[in-house]
C-alpha positions in Angstrom: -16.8 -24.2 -45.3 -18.1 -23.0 -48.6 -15.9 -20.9 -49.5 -12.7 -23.6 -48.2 -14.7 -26.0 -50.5 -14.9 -23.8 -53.8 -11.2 -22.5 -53.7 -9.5 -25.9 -52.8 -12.1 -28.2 -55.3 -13.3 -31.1 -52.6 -16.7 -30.3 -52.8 -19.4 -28.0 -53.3 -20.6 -24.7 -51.7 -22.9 -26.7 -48.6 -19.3 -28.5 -47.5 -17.5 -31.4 -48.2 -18.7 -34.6 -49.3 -17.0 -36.2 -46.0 -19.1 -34.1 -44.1 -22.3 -34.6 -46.1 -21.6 -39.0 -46.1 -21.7 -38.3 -42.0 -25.1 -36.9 -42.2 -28.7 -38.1 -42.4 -30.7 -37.6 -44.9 -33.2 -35.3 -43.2 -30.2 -32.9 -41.6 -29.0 -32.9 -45.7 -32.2 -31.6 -46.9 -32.3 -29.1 -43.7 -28.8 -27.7 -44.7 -30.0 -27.7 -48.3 -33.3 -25.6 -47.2 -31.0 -23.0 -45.1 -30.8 -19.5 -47.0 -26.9 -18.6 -47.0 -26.6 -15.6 -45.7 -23.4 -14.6 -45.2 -22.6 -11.8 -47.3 -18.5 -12.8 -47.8 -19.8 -16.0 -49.5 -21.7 -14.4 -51.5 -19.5 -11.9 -52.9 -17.0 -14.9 -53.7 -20.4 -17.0 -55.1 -21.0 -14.0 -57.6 -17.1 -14.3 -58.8 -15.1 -16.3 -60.7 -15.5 -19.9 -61.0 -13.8 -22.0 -58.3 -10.3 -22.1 -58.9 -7.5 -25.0 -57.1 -4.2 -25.2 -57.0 -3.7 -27.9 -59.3 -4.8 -25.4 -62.2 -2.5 -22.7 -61.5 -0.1 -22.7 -64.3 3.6 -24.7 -63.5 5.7 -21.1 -63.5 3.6 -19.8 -60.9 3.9 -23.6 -58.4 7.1 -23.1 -59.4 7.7 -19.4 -57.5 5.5 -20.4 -54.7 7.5 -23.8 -54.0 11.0 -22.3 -54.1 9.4 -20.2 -51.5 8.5 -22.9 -49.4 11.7 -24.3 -46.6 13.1 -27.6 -48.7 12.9 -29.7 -45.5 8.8 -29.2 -46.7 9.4 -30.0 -50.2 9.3 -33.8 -50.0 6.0 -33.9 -48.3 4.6 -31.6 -51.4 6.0 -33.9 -53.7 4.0 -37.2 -52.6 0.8 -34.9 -53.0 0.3 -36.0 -56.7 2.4 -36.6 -59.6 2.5 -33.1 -60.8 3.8 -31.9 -57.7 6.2 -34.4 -58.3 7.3 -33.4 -61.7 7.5 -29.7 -60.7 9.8 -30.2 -57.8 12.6 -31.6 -60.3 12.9 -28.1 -61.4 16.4 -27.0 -60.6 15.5 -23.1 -59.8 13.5 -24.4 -57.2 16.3 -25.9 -54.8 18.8 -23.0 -56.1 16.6 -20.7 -54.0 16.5 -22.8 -51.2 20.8 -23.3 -51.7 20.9 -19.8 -51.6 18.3 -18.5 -48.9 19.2 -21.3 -46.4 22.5 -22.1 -47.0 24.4 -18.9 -48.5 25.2 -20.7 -51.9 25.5 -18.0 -54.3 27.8 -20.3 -56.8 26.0 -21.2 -60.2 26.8 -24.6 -61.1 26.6 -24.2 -65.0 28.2 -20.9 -65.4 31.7 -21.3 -62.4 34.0 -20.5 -65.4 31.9 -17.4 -67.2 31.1 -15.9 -64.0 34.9 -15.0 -63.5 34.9 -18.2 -60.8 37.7 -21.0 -62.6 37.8 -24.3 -61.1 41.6 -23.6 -60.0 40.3 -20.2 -58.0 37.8 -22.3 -56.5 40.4 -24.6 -55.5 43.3 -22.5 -54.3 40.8 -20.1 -52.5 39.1 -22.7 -50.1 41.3 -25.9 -50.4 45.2 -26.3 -50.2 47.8 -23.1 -52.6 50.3 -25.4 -52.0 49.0 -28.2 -54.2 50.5 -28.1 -57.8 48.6 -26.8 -60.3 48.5 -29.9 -62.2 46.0 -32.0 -59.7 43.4 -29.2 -60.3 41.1 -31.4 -62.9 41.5 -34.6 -60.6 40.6 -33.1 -57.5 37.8 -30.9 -58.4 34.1 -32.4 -58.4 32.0 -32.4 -62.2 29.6 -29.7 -61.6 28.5 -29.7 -65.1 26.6 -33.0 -64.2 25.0 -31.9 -61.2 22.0 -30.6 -60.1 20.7 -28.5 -57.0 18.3 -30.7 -55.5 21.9 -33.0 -55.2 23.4 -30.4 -53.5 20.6 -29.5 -51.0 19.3 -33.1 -50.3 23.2 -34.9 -49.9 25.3 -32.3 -49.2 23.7 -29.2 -47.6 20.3 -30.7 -45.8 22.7 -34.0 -44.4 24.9 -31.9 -43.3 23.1 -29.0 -41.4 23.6 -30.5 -37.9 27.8 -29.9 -38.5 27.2 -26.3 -39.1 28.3 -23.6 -36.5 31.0 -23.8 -33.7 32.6 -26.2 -31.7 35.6 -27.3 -29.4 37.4 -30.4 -30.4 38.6 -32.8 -27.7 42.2 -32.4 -27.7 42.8 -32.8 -24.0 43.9 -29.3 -22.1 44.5 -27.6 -25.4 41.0 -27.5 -26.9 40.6 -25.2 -30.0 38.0 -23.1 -31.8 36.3 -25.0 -35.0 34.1 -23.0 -37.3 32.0 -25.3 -39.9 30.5 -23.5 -42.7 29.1 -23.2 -46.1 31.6 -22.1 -48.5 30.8 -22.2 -51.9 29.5 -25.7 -52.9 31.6 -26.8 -50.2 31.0 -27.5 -46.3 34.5 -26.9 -44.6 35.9 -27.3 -41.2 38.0 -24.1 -40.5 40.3 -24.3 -37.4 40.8 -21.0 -35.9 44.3 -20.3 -34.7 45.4 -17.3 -32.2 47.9 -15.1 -34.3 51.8 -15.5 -33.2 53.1 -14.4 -29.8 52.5 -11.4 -28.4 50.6 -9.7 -31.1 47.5 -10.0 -29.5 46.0 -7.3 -31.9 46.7 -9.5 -35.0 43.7 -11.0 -36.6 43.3 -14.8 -36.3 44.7 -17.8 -38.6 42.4 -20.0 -39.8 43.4 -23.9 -42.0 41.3 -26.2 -43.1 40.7 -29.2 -41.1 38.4 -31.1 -43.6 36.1 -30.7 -46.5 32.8 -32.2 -47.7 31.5 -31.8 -51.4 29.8 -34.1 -53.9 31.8 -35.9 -56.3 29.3 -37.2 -58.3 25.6 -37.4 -58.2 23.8 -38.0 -54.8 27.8 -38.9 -53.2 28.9 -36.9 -50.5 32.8 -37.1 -50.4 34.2 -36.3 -46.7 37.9 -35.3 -47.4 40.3 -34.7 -44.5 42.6 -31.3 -45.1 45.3 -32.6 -42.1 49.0 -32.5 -43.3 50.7 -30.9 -46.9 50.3 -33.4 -49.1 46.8 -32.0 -50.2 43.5 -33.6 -49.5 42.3 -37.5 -48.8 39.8 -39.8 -47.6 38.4 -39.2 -44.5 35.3 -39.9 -42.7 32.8 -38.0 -40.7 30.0 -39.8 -37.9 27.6 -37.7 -36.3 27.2 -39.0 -32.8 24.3 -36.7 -31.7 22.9 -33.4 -32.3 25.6 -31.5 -30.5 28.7 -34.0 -31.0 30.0 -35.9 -33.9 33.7 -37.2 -34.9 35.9 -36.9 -37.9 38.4 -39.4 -39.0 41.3 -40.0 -41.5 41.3 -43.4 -43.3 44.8 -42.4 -45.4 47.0 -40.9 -42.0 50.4 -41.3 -44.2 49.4 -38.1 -45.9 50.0 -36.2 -42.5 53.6 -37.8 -42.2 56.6 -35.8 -43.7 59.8 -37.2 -45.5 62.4 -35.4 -43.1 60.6 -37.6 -40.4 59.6 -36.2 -36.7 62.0 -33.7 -36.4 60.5 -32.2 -40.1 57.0 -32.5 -39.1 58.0 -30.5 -36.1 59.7 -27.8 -37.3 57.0 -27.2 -39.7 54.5 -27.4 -36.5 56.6 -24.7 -35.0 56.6 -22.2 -37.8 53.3 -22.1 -38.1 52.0 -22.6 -34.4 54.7 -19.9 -33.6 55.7 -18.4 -36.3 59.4 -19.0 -35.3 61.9 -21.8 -34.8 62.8 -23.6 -31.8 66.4 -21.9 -32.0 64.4 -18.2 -31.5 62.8 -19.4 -28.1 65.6 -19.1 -25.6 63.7 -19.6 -22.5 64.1 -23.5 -21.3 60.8 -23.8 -20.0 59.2 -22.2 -23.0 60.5 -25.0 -24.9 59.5 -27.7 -22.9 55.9 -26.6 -23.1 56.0 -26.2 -27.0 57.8 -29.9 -27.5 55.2 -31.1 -25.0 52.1 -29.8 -26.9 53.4 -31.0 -30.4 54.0 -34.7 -28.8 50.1 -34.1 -27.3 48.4 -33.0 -30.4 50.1 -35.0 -33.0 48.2 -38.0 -31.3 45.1 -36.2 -32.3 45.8 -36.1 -36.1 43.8 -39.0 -37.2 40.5 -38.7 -35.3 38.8 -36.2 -32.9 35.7 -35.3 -31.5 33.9 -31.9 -31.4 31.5 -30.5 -29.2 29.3 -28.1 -29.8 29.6 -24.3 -28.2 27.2 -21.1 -28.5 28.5 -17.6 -28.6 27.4 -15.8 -25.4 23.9 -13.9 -25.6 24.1 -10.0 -25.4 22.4 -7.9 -23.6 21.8 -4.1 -23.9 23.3 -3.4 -20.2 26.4 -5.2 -20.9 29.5 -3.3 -20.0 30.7 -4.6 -23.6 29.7 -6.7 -25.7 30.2 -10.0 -25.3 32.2 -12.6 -27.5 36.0 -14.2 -28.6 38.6 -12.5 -26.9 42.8 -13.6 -27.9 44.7 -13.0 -24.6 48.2 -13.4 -23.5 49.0 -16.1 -21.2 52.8 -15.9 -20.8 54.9 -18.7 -21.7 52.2 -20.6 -22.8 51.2 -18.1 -25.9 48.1 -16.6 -27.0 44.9 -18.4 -26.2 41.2 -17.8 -27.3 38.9 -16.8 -24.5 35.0 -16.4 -24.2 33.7 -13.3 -22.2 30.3 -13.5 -21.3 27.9 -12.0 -18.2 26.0 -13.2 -15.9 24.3 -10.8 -14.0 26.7 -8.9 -11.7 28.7 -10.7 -12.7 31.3 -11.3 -16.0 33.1 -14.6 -16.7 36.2 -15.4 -19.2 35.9 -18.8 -19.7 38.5 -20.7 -22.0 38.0 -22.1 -25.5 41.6 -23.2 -26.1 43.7 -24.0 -22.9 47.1 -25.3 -21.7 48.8 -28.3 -19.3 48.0 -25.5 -16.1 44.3 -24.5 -17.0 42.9 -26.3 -19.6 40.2 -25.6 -21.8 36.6 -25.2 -20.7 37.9 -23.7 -17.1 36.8 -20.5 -16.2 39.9 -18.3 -16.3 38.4 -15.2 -14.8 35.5 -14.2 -13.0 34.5 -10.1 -12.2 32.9 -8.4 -9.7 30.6 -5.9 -11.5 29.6 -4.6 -8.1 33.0 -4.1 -7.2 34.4 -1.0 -8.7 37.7 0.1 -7.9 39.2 3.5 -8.8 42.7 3.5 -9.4 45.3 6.2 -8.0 47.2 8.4 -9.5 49.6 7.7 -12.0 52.7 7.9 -9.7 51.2 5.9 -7.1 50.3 3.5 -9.5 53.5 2.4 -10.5 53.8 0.7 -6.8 53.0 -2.4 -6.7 52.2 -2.3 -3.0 49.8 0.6 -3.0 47.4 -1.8 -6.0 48.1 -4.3 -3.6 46.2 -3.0 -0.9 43.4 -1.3 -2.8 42.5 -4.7 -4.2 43.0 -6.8 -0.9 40.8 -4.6 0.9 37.9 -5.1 -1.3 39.0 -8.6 -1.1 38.2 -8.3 2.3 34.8 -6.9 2.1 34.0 -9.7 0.1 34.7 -12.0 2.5 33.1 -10.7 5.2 29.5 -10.2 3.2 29.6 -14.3 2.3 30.3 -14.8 6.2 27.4 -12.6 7.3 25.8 -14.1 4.0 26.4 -18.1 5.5 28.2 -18.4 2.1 31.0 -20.7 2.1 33.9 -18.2 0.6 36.1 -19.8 -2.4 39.7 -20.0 -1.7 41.9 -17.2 -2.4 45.5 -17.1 -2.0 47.8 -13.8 -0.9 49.3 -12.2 -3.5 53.0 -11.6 -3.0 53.2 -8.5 -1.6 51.3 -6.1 0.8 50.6 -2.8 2.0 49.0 -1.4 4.6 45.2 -0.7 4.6 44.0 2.6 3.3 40.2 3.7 2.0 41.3 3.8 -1.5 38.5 0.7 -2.8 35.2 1.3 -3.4 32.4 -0.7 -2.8 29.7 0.5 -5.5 26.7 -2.2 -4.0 24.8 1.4 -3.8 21.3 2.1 -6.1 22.9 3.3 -9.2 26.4 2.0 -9.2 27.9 -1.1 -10.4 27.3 -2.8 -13.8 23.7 -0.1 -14.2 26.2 3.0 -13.6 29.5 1.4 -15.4 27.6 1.3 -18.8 27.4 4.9 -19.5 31.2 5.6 -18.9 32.2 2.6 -20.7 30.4 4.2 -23.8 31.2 7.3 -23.2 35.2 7.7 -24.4 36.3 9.4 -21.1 39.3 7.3 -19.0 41.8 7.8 -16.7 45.3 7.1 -17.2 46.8 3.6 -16.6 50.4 2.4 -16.2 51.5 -1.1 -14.7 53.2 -1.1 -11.6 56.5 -1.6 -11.0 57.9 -5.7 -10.9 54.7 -6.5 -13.2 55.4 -8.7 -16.0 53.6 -8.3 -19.5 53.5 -10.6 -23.2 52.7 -7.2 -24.8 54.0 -3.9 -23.9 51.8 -2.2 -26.0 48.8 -2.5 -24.0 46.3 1.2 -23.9 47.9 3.7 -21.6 44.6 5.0 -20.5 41.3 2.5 -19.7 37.9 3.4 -19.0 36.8 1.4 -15.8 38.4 -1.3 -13.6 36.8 -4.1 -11.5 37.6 -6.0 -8.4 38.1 -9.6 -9.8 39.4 -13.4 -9.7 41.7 -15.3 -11.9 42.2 -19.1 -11.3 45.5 -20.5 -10.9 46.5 -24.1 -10.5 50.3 -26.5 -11.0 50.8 -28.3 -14.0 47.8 -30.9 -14.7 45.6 -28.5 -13.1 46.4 -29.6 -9.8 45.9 -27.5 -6.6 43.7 -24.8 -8.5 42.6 -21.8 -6.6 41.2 -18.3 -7.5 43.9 -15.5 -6.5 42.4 -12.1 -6.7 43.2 -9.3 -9.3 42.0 -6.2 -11.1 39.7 -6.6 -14.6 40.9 -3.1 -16.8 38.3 -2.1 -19.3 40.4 -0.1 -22.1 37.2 0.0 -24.5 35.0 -2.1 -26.2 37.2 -4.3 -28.4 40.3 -4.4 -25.3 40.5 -5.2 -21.7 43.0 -6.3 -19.4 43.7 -8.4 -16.0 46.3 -8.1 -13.8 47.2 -10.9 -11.8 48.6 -9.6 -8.2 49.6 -14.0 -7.2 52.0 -14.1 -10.5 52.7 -10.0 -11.0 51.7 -10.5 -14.4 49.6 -9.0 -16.6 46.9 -10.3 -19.9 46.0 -8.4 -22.4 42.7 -9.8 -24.2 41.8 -8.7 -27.9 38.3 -8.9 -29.5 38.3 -11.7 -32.3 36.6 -9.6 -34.9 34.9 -12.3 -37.2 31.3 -13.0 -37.8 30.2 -16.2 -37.0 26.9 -18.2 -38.8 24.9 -20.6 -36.6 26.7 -20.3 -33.8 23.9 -18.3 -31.8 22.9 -20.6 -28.1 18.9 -21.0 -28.7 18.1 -19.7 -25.0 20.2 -18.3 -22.2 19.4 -21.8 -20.8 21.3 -23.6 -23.2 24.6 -21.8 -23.2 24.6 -21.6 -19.3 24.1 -25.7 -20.0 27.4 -25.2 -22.4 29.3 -23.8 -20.3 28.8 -26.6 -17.6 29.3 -29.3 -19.8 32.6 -27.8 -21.4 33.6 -27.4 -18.2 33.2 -31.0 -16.9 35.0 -31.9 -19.3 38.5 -30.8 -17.8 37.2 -30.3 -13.7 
């Protein structure tokens, strides 16, 4: 208590005055009498005089504040009025820009660092905009401060950060919010164009926050070609909040519909609507413009987590672009569970929409392919995969498990021992890791009558899975898990082959780093998934 005393300045060596008001006067002279014996307080008795905080000179409160997390700054500031005054200093909430947030920008020097206002622009905004709207567009950061930036643009809008799914019925999509510069920006991540699967993704810019002026955040929305307008942003919860355009002419286009959706084409597909020769192809494209140009002028996002990793994962875990026929590319998310490995979808179509669980794996069910001639029939896969089907079924029967539905695939062989059941100590996920890592694989062809987006999937994979894909008529009616085989070609690549439609997916890692997008606890993403998944059941 001395020694607390001396260093902070609230009272002498025998303890604070507090303490000494509380007692009598004859325990006062007692403590007073006492011999201190403790040979610490002595050493610090024998030192320097007592020295508080309030004397340290204002460039060292300075270094020890910016080192401090700003949410704590405001309660230092009603301390005193010196604290006060030292908080206005402008290095201070630079830091904490640039250790919390990322901001590396320097809002005095954007034009000597090599950083113009018009790179700024083009890089994060809108190229298309004419050159000439520069000076009207971009915020006066010659007038601004840090403490601005972190208190109204950066600390308001923390809860925005990270990923989420906007509500756009069955389709869904893949939002990434982040700190770019000394703006906050809503990127909507796009699958590259049919069938490169391998292609990295697309990203535009949905909206944009930034300040304007002094303590003004400015919520801009990025929707349409005729460069950025007024838009709004609500933050319904924690893990939810809403955009909005106030100005929704800027979306429309002077060609009318048909303009709008040409446009929409070229750079959902990357082709026109004279290129797509199959009919049904181009009912689902007109169909998904018509849905999602309804959206253009509010939605709603929910947040999602990328899925935790674990060292014994087969692979690691995260975005996937897969193939899904006539319906394009669409963005997956592979996680595991256990045993057990799930693809569940981020952005989805009028059959499966987004949040279902596409696929599900068996991690206990290896199953070792044949050769590569007998590969090549269709029936011989068949009846390798129906007879682990089989054993499935009859271990939730002995189990009293009430087996999911699962529908014949078209053709059939006859049985044969060529399935293996690895439920045996040191098989399944435990033994898959070590080949999965190790670059050794087997040759792999698809049979005969099977269809495939991409012909230039791996011709040699590493392991393979008994697994289930779900299925279901248009407006997800009638779905049911049909049974198929998960390929593992390596750790960025796998495959599944669905024996109901004789088609095949190929599934590409999204390589992109993600900020604050991390679920806080296994608990919470397994809570993700389910709500995601409500959504559309």
């Amino acid at each position: 208590m001395a020694v607390c005393a001396r260093l902070c300045g609230v009272g002498p060596a025998r303890g604070c005055r507090r303490r000494q008001q509380r007692r009598g006067p004859a325990e006062t002279a007692a403590a007073d009498s006492e011999a201190d014996t403790d040979p610490e307080e002595e050493r610090i008795e024998a030192g320097p005089a007592r020295c508080s905080l309030l004397e340290l000179p204002p460039e060292l409160l300075v270094e020890i504040f910016a080192s401090l997390p700003g949410t704590d700054l405001p309660s230092l500031a009603q301390v005193c009025s010196r604290f006060r005054r030292i908080l206005h200093t402008d290095t201070i909430w630079r830091r904490r820009c640039r250790e919390e947030y990322g901001v590396c920008e320097n809002l005095r020097k954007l034009e000597i660092t090599g950083v113009s206002c018009r790179d700024v622009y083009a890089k994060r905004i809108n190229p298309r905009v004419k050159s000439g709207r520069f000076m009207k567009i971009l915020p006066d950061y010659e007038h601004m401060e840090y403490r601005d930036v972190y208190t109204c643009l950066l600390h308001r809008y923390r809860h925005i950060l990270g990923l989420w799914q906007p509500d756009i019925g069955p389709y869904g999509g893949l939002l990434n919010v982040v700190v770019d510069g000394l703006f906050i920006i809503g990127w909507m991540y796009l699958p590259p164009h049919d069938p490169h699967v391998g292609d990295p993704m697309r990203f535009k810019p949905l909206f944009r926050i930034h300040l304007m002026e002094r303590k003004s955040a400015t919520v801009e929305c990025m929707y349409g070609h005729k460069g950025p307008h007024n838009g709004h942003i609500q933050i319904v919860k924690r893990d939810e909040f809403s955009t909005k355009c106030n100005q929704t002419d800027h979306h429309r286009m002077s060609g009318g519909r048909q303009e709008e959706f040409r446009t929409w084409l070229r750079e959902e597909w990357g082709r026109t609507l004279e290129d797509i020769f199959h009919e049904h192809m181009q009912e689902l494209i007109l169909m998904k413009f018509i849905y999602t140009s309804q959206y253009d002028n509010c939605l709603t996002y929910r947040r999602i987590y990328l899925p935790p990793s674990h060292p014994d994962d087969l692979i690691k875990p995260g975005l996937f672009k897969g193939t899904y026929g006539s319906h394009g590319l669409e963005i997956v998310m592979l996680s595991f569970h256990g045993s057990r490995a799930r693809g569940t979808k981020i952005t989805g179509d009028p059959n499966i929409p987004a949040g279902q669980q596409t696929v599900e794996i068996d991690l206990h069910r290896r199953i070792q392919l044949p050769d590569v001639e007998n590969l090549r029939n269709f029936n011989e896969l068949s009846r390798i995969v129906l007879e682990v089907r089989e054993q499935v079924r009859q271990e939730q029967q002995e189990a009293g498990e009430d087996p999911a539905p699962l529908r014949e695939p078209s053709a059939k062989g006859p049985d044969g021992p060529h399935a293996a059941d690895s439920k045996e100590p040191g098989s399944g996920a435990e033994a898959a890791e070590p080949s999965a890592s190790s670059g050794q694989g087997q040759p792999f062809v698809l049979p005969v009558g099977v269809s495939s987006r991409n012909e230039d999937y791996p011709r040699t994979c590493r392991l393979c899975f008994y697994g289930t894909g779900l299925i279901a008529g248009h407006g997800f009616t009638s779905p049911e898990r049909t049974p198929g085989v998960f390929v593992l070609f390596d750790e960025d690549r796998f495959g599944f082959l669905w024996l109901e439609l004789k088609s095949f997916s190929l599934y590409s890692r999204v390589q992109a780093t993600f900020q604050n997008a991390d679920a806080p606890s296994p608990q919470a993403f397994d809570e993700m998934l389910r709500n995601i998944q409500s959504l559309t059941s």
